[in-house]
KOLMAR-236868 format. One record per residue (C-alpha): residue in three letters; z, y negated, x negated. Coordinates in steps of 0.02 Angstrom, whole numbers, plus 50000, padded with zeros to 5 digits. Each point is the difference from the previous one (the first is absolute). Layout:
ALAZYX/...
This chain:
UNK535354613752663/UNK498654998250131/UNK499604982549934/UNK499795003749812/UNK498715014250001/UNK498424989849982/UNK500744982849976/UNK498884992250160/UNK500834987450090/UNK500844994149857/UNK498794992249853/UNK499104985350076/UNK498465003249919/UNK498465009950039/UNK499895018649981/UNK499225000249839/UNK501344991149921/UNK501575010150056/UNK501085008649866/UNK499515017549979/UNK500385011550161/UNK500515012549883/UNK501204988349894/UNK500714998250187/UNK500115017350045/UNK500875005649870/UNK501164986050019/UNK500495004850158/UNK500155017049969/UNK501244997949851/UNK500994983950047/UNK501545002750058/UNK500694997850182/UNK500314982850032/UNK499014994049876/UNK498255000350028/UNK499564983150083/UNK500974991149875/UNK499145008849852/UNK498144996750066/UNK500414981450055/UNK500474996349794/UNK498475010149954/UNK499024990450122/UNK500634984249951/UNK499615003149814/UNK498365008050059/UNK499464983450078/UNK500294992349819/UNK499475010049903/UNK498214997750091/UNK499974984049970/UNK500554998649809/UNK499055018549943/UNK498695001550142/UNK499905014450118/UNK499735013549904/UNK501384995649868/UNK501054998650157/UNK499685016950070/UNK500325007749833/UNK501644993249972/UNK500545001550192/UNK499845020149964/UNK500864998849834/UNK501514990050084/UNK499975015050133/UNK499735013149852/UNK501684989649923/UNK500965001950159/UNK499765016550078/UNK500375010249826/UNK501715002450026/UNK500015001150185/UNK498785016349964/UNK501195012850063/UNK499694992650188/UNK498825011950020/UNK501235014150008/UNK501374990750057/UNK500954990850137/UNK500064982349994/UNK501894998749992/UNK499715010749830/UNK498934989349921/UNK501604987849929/UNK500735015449916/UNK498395002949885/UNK499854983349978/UNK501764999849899/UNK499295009049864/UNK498384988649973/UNK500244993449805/UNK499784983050062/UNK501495003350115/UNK500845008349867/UNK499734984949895/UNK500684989550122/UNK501455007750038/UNK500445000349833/UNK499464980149981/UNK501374998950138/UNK501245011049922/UNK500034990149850/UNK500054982450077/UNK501565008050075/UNK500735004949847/UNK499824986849909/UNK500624988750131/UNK501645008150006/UNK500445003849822/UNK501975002850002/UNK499855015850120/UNK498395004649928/UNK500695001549822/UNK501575009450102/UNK498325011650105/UNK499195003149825/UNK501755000949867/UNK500825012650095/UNK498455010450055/UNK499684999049810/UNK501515008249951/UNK500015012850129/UNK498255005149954/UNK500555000349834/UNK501505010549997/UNK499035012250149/UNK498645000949827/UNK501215005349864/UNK500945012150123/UNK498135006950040/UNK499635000149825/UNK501725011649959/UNK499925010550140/UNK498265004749949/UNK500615002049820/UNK501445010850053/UNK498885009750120/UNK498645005149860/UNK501265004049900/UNK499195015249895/UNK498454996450062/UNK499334997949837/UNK499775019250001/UNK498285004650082/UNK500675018150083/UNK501644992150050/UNK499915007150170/UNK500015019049933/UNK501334997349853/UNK501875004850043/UNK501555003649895/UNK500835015250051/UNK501754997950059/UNK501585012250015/UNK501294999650141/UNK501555010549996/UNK501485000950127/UNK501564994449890/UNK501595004050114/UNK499234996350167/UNK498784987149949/UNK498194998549947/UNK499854992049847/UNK497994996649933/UNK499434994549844/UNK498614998549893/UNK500265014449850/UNK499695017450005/UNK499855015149915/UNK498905004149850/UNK499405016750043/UNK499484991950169/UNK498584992349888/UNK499205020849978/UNK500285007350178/UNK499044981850073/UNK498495005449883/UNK500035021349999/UNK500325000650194/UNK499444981850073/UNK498784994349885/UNK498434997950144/UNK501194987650081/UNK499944986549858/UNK498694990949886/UNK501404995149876/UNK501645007049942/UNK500884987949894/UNK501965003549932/UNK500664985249917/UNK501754994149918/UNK501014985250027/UNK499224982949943/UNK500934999249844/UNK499964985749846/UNK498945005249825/UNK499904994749817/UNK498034999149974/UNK499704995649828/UNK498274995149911/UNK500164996749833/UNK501194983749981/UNK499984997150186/UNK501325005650098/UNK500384999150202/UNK501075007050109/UNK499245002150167/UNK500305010550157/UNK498835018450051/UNK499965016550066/UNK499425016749948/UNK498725005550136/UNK498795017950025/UNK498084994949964/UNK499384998650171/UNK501224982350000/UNK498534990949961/UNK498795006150121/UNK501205002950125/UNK500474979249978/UNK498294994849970/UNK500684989849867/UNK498574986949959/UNK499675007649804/UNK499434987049877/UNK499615009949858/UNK499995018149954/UNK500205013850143/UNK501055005750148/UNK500155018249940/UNK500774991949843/UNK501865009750052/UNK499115015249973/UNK500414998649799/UNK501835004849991/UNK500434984949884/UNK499054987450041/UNK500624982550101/UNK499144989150120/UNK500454983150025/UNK499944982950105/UNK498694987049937/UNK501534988649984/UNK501265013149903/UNK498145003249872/UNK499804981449959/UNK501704998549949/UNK499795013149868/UNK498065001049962/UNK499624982350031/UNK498124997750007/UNK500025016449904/UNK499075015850100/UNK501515011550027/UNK499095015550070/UNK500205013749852/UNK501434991849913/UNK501845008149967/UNK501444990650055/UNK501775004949972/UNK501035002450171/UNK501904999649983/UNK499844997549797/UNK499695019150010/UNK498425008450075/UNK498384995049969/UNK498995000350138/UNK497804994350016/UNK499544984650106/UNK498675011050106/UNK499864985950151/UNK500424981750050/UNK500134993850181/UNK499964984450085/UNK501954995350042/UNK500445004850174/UNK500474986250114/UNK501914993450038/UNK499735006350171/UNK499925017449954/UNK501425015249963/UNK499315003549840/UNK499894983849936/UNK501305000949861/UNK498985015849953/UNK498994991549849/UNK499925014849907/UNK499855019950026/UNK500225014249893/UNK499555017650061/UNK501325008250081/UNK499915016749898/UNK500284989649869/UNK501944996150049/UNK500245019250058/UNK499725005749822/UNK501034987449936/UNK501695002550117/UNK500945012550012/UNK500664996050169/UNK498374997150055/UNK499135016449944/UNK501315010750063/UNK500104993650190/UNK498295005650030/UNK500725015150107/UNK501634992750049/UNK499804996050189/UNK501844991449980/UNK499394987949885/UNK499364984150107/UNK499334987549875/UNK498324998349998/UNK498664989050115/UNK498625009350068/UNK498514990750039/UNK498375007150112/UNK498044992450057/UNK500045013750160/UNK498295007850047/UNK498634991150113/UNK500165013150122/UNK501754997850024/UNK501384984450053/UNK501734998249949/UNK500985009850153/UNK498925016149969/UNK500385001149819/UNK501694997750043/UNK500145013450125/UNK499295012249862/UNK501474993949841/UNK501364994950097/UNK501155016749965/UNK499165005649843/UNK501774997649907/UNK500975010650163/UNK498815012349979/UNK500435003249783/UNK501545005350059/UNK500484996950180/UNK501905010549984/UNK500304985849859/UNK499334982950090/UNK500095006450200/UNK501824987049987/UNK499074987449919/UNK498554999350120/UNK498594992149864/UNK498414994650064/UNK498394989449901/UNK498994988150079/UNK498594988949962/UNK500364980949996/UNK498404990650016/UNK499524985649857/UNK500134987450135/UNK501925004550042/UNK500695000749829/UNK500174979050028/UNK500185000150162/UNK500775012150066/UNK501185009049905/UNK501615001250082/UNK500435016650059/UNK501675004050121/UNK500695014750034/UNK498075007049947/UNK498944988150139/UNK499044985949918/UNK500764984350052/UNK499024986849908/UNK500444988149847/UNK499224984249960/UNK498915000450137/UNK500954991750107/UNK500424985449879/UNK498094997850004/UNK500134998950214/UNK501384989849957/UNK499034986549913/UNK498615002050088/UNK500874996150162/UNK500954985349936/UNK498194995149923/UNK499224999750161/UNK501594991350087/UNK499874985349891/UNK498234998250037/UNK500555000050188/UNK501254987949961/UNK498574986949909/UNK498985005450175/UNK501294993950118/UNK500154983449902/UNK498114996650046/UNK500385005150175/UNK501594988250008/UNK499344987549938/UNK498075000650097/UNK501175001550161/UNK501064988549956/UNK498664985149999/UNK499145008050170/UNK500624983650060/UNK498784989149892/UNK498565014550009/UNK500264999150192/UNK499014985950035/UNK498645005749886/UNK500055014550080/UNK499714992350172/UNK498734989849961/UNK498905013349926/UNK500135008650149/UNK499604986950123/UNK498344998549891/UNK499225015150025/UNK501075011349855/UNK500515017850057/UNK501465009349940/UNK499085010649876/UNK499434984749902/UNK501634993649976/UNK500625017149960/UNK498774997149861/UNK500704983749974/UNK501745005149968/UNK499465015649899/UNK499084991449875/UNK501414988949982/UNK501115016249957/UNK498615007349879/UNK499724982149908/UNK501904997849976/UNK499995019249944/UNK498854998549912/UNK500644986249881/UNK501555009950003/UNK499165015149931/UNK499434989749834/UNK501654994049997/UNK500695017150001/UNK498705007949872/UNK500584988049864/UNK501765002050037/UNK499825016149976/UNK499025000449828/UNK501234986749949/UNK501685011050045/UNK499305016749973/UNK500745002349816/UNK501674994150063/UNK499705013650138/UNK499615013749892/UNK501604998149912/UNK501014997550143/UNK499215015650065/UNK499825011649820/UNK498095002250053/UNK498434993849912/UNK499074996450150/UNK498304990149937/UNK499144986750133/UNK498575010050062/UNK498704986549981/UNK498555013649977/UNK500425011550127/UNK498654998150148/UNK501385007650143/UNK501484990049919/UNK498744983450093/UNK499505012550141/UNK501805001650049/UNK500334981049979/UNK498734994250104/UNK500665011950131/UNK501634995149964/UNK499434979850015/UNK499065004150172/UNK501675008650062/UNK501044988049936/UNK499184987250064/UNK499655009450213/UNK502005003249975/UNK500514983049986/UNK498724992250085/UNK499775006450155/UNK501795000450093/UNK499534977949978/UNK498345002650041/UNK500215009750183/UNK501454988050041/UNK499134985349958/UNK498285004550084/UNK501105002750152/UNK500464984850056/UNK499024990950163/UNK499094985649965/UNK500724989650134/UNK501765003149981/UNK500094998149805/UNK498884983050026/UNK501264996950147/UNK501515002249910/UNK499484996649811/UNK501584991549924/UNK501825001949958/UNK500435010650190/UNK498465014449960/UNK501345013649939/UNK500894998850172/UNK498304999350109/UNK499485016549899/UNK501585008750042/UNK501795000649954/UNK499715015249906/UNK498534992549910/UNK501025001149819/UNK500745018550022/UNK498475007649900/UNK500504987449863/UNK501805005950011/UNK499735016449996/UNK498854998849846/UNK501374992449900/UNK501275010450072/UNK498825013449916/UNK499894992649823/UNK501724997949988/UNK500545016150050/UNK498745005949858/UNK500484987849892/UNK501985001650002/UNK499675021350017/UNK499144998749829/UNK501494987649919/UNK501315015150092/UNK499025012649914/UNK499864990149821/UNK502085000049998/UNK500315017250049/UNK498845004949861/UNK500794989649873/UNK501775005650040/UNK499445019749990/UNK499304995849822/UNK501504991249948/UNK501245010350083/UNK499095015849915/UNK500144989149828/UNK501684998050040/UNK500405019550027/UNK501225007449857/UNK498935009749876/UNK501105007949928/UNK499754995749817/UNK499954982449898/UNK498384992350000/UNK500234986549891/UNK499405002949793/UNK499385015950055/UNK498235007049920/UNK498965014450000/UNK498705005949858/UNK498935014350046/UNK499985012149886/UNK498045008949948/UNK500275019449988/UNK500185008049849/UNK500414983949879/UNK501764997350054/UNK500495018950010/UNK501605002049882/UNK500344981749948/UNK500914993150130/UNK501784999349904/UNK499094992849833/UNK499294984150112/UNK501574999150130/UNK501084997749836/UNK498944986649910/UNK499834990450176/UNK501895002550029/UNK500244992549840/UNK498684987050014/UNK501224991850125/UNK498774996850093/UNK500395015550130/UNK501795004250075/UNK499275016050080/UNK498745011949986/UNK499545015650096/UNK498245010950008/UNK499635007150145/UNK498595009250124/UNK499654988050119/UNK499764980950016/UNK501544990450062/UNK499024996350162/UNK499295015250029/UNK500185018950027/UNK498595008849918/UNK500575021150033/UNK500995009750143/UNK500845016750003/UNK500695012750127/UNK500465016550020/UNK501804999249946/UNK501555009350053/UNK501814993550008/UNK501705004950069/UNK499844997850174/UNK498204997050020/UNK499525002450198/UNK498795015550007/UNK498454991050081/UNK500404981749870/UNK498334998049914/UNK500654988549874/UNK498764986849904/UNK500664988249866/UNK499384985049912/UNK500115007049801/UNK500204988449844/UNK500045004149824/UNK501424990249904/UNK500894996249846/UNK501784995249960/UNK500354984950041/UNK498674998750128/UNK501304995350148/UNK500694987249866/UNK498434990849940/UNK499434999450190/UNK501644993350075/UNK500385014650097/UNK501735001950076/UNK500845016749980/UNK500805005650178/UNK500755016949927/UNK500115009349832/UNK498974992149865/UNK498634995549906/UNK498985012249882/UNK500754998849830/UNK499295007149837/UNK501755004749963/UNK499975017050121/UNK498745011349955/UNK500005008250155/UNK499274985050087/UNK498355007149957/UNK500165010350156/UNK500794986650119/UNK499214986450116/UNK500724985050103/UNK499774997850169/UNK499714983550102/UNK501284994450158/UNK498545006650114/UNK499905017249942/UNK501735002650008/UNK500024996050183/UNK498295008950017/UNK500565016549932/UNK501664998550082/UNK501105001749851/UNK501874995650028/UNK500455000149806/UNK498244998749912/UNK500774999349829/UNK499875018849935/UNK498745005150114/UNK498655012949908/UNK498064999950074/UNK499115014049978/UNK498195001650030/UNK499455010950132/UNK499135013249911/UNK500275021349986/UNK500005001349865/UNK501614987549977/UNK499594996449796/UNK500024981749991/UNK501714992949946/UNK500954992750147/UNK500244979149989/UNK501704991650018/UNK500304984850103/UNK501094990449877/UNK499874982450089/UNK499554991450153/UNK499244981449973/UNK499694987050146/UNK498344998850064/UNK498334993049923/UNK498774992350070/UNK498325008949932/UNK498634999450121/UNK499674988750159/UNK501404987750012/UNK499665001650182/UNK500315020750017/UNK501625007149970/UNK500545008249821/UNK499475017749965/UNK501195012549936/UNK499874998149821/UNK500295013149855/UNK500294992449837/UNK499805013749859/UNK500545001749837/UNK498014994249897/UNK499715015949919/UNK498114996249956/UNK498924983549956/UNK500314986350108/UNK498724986350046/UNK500884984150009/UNK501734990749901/UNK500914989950087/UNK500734985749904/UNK501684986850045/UNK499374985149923/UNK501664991849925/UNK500414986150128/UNK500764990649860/UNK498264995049925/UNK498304994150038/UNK499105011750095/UNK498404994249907/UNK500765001949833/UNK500495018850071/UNK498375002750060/UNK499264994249830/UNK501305011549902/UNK499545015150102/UNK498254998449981/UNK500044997349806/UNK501305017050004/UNK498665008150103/UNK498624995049888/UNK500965005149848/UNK500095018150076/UNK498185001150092/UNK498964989149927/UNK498475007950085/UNK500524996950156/UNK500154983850109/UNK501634994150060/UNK500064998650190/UNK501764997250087/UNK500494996050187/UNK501294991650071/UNK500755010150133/UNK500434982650091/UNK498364996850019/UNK499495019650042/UNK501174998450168/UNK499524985150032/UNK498215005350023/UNK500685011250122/UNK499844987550115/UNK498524991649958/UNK499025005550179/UNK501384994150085/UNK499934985949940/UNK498224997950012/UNK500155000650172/UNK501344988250011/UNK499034989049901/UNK498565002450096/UNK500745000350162/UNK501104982249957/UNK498474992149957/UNK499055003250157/UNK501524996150107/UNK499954982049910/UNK498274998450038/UNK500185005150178/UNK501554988150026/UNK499014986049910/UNK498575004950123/UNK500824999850161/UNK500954981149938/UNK498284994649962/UNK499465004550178/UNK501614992450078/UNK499784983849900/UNK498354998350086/UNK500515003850147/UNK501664990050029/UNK498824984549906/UNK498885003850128/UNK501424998250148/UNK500544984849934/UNK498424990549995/UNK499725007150180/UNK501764994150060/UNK500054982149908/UNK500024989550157/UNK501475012650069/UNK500934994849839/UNK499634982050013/UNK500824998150185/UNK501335012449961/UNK500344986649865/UNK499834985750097/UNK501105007050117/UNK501625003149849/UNK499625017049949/UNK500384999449813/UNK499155010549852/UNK501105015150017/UNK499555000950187/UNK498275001049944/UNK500105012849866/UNK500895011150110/UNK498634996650137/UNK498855007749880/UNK500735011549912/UNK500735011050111/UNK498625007150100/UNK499145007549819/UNK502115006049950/UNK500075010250175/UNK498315008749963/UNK500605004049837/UNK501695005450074/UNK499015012550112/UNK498825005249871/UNK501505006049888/UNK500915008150132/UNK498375009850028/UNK500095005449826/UNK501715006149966/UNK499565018050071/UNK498535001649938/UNK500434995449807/UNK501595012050038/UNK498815013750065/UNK498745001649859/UNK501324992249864/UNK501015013650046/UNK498735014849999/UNK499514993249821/UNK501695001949943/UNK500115016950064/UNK498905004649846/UNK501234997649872/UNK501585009249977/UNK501114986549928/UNK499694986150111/UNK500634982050039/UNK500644997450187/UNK499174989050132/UNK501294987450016/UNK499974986450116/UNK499984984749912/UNK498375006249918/UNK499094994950180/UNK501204983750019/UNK499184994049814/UNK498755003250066/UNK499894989850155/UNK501014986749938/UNK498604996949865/UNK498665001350119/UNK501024987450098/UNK500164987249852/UNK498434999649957/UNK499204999750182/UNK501114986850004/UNK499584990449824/UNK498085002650058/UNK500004992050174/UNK501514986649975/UNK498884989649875/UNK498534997850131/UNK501414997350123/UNK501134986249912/UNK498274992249962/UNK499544998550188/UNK501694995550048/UNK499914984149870/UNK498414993950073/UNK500114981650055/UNK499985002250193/UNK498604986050031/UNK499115008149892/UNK500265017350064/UNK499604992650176/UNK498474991249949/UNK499345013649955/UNK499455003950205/
């Protein structure tokens, strides 16, 4: 250092014509160690020049500007040690830019495994960016709502024989005590009915879409985003709001605020507000209209007259709780408002309200035995784990691969060193090589993504929209790029910076794996084992949820199917017509069977309890599934009669007598059901008691997946809401469906004919379950596809590296068979061990999955030996073509190549 402080001694000129002392000071200070005589000879050397071309004060001026040039960088010295210097230098732009210059030469000079670096991490990045994209859609889910975090549904729980059974009705009269004795604790009390299907009518317009009836606050309390006319518009006892979509379909460009529409073809009720439509993500989105809820109280009976009946759990209670308050407090304060009405009456029952937050009702809605225990949320872990593991998957093919060709890097490596690079800057190096290839993934990725997202929306019955406007949609990306990019580049980047200059530029050649250790490849080994054990895991868990979805298909239902259809039936039109249009579409031909009944097929709508029977156990509290029927209901559905028979409008008495399913039988404990009376449980004993007159088999009404509920089937003494029609299987069923409808016209021309088949209604049953078969099958195939891509590379890779092996073990008589066992086994054994890895672990969480669902497919063995044998065929498919290829090489050709 001593010799570059004033530059004397060096320049052979006089004193007056040295470079500027300070120009050399600061040179000295800032160079780094090592280099400082080096540095000032070059600047000398151009200084000497530069006199003679641009005289001496042109020379002295550019001598400090070349200093200026060079010590920028190196600024940090001051602060720093020497040896510290090289890791600020790595982030100098012009170091950057090299690097990169580098990283690209690379790339393009090796174009097969980039395209396998850059395909692969595209796909991953890809599929990690539409899982991101519909975990964040399922976790906003009802976001839309601006107080989400202090809106709850209140929910009952009851012990039924033993257990704790929650759900989401209650009581009407729990509506008044909330807001006489508990009003400080909410903001909002909202009771609401059922989302339930309309006839809204506007002059010649007619449409038939879905609603509630709601209290006022609904608006407020849902800050629903109001287009036109006011929020307080519920206040006007017949009046409507509606959805911007549901008001163009009957106004048009027409203002609808002030105008009379017809709901149901008979109440006329004032447009007083339009909304904007809430989003798909949302619980109320198939609310796109609401009419006040004192509206439907006057207008049914049942309705009005369960405002003090405490038995009578139909209704859905919404509530916006206080600012002063949370969730568990307001729960403390309700929970035994019911046990305290009358506490001799419920003390057996045990019922208790709580507060479910907005963000649950998606979520996490599964109750057991009264304890939350989650719902959906842990499909969304579900993908978002598998999401991440096929980004690790694309990850480990970079790291494979970079590894993999340490052998050519090696001597690059070594000669950087012996020229003055430190480890740092080829850290650098390596990094930029990862964020460059990332990086051209990532674009990749993005238009994949716009490209498949339609085809993912359907797959995935969401409306997800690329988020090209949102500002942290980019944030998160370019985090997500920078992680990417440190994951799979740095595991290459420390091993390659590791090796010693003279013993890579030593042994640089064919023998470098064994001078690096024997156990050089185990990293790379283990990362495959890892993306195979993912990678066959996901195909394990793909059949195990097909074959519960099929197997649950499969399960007896307990009816026919098949030319089966439902028409629901709007209250008040159909009341007392049902044998004037079951005999014209009986005689239409058209329709072998007809029945009306309470519920849909697929469905049970209403419960009942508090019965008394022969033999009834003291303590029994008793709940059955209750249906409404009609003769011939068992007939037009298929049913099969166990015991007894079939209602029959030819005994009177039948008015007064119900069937019971297989399940109640057993559930009451009846020996010989047929004659049994049921009384309800009542002092004052005046209702008439009801016969069991038949026993049918049981039907499959709710989840496919839970067992059957006892189920009443009584005599329909009042209106029902839905026919169910036989379709003739001798005809057409389009020529049926087109005589129905013009029968149904005929009869109600002011209303729109709608009809289901019930088919179709089970099979939608199973429409998340299949979803996340779907789902699940297609990420497994991506995965797979993945981890061959990877392996292709990598088992090219060893062939290129072993060619001169191949060409003496030819020379020597080793024929093409040899040779493709040579190298194929050593990928088949780590795909052996990767699957052996994964047999307890799919059977762990497979199993725990399965332990959701009552009726259940077994875990049988040959599910994992599929399994394994496919992973094995196409391990097998992927490296044999890269190893029959090196195994045909002409051997003076393979051994030219040294």
């Amino acid at each position: 250092m001593g010799g570059l402080t004033n530059g004397e001694g060096r320049f052979p000129g006089p004193p007056d014509s040295r470079p500027p002392r300070w120009a050399d000071w600061l040179l000295s200070r800032f160079s780094p160690s090592g280099l400082e005589d080096e540095l000032q000879g070059d600047l000398l050397e151009m200084y000497i020049y530069w006199v003679k071309t641009t005289g001496l004060r042109g020379a002295r001026w550019r001598y400090a500007l070349a200093v200026l040039r060079l010590i920028r960088p190196l600024s940090w010295s001051m602060t720093k040690q020497p040896h510290e210097i090289s890791h600020f230098f790595i982030l100098h732009p012009a170091m950057i830019r090299n690097y990169l210059k580098i990283a690209w030469r690379n790339l393009t000079r090796n174009i097969g495994y980039s395209a396998i670096n850059i395909g692969g991490l595209a796909i991953g990045m890809a599929v990690a960016v539409m899982i991101g994209l519909w975990v964040y859609d399922e976790l906003t889910y009802n976001h839309y709502h601006k107080n989400h975090d202090q809106i709850a549904q209140i929910w009952q729980s009851s012990v039924k024989n033993g257990e704790i059974k929650t759900r989401f009705t209650v009581p009407r009269p729990l509506e008044t005590a909330l807001r006489n004795v508990y009003a400080n604790s909410f903001k909002h009390i909202v009771m609401s009915s059922w989302t339930l299907d309309g006839v809204l009518s506007y002059g010649n317009r007619k449409v038939v879409k879905e609603g509630n009836y709601m209290q006022p606050d609904a608006p407020n309390m849902l800050s629903l985003d109001m287009l036109a006319g006011q929020k307080e518009g519920l206040r006007e006892p017949n009046s409507i709001m509606l959805a911007a979509s549901t008001a163009k379909s009957l106004f048009g460009t027409e203002n609808p605020i002030g105008r009379i529409i017809k709901f149901d073809n008979h109440y006329n009720l004032k447009v007083t507000g339009i909304y904007a439509d809430i989003p798909f993500s949302n619980s109320f989105n198939t609310t796109t209209f609401i009419i006040p809820w004192e509206h439907m109280v006057a207008n049914t009976p049942w309705v009005k007259e369960a405002a003090n009946s405490w038995g009578n759990n139909s209704f859905r209670l919404y509530v916006q709780i206080a600012d002063n308050t949370t969730m568990e407090q307001v729960t403390a304060k309700i929970k035994d408002i019911k046990l305290n009405v009358n506490r001799a009456e419920y003390a057996k029952n045990n019922p208790q309200f709580l507060l479910l937050p907005m963000n649950d009702w998606y979520l996490r809605s599964n109750f057991e035995n009264g304890i939350q225990s989650g719902g959906r949320i842990d499909t969304v872990w579900l993908f978002g784990c598998i999401g991440g593991f096929v980004l690790l998957l694309a990850c480990i093919n970079f790291m494979n691969l970079s590894t993999a060709r340490s052998q050519k890097r090696a001597k690059e490596v070594g000669v950087r060193k012996s020229v003055g690079s430190v480890r740092s800057q080829l850290i650098g190096q390596f990094l930029s090589e990862s964020f460059l290839v990332v990086a051209l993934a990532f674009l990749i990725a993005m238009t994949l993504v716009f490209v498949t997202m339609p085809a993912f929306n359907t797959l995935a019955s969401k409306q997800i929209a690329f988020p090209w406007m949102n500002v942290y949609f980019w944030g998160a990306t370019l985090i997500f790029i920078l992680c990417t990019a440190l994951l799979a580049g740095s595991y290459p980047a420390l091993y390659l910076s590791s090796f010693l200059p003279v013993q890579v530029l030593k042994g640089a050649g064919p023998s470098l794996r064994f001078r690096v250790g024997r156990f050089a490849a185990l990293p790379r080994q283990l990362l495959v084992v890892l993306q195979f054990t993912v990678s066959v895991s996901l195909i394990i868990g793909t059949i195990i949820v097909f074959r519960q979805v099929q197997h649950t298909k499969n399960r007896p239902v307990g009816y026919d199917r098949a030319g089966l259809v439902s028409i629901p039936l709007t209250e008040g039109e159909f009341d007392g017509k049902y044998e004037f249009i079951r005999n014209e579409l009986m005689g239409s031909g058209a329709v072998v069977a007809m029945s009306a009944t309470s519920n849909p097929t697929t469905d049970v709508a209403y419960g009942r309890g508090g019965f008394l029977w022969e033999g009834k156990p003291a303590d029994f509290r008793a709940s059955f599934a209750w249906i409404w029927v009609s003769p011939d209901y068992v007939k037009s559905l298929g049913m099969r009669i166990i015991a007894g028979r079939d209602f029959s409008p030819d005994f009177p008495s039948d008015s007064n007598a119900i069937l019971l399913n297989k399940t109640a039988v057993d559930y009451m404990g009846l020996k010989d059901p047929v004659g049994t009376l049921l009384r309800e449980d009542n002092t004052d004993n005046s209702g008439q008691p009801l016969t069991v007159i038949g026993v049918v088999d049981d039907m499959v009404m709710e989840s496919p997946y839970d067992p059957v509920q006892p189920s009443v089937y009584e005599f329909n003494k009042g209106s029902a809401r839905f026919y169910n029609l036989r379709l003739n299987p001798a005809q057409n069923a389009r020529e049926s469906i087109a005589t129905v409808e013009r029968i149904y016209k005929k009869n109600f021309p002011n209303l729109p004919f709608q009809y289901r088949f019930v088919d179709q209604e089970y099979a939608a049953k199973f429409s998340t379950e299949e979803r996340i078969g779907k789902l699940a099958g297609f990420f497994a195939s991506l995965a797979i596809f993945i981890s061959c891509l990877g392996l292709f590379g990598l088992s090219s890779f060893m062939a290129e590296q072993r060619t001169k092996e191949i060409g003496i073990r030819k020379v020597l008589g080793a024929s093409v068979t040899n040779l493709w066992q040579l190298l194929s086994k050593d990928f088949l054994v780590l795909v052996i061990v990767a699957c052996l890895i994964t047999i307890p672990i799919a059977y762990y969480f497979m199993n725990s999955w399965l332990q959701h669902y009552t009726y259940r497919v077994e875990l049988s063995w040959w599910i994992f030996a599929v399994a394994i044998v496919g992973a094995l065929f196409i391990t097998l498919l992927t490296v044999s073509f890269q190893a029959i290829k090196a195994a045909m090489l002409d051997p003076v050709k393979s051994l030219r190549t040294e």
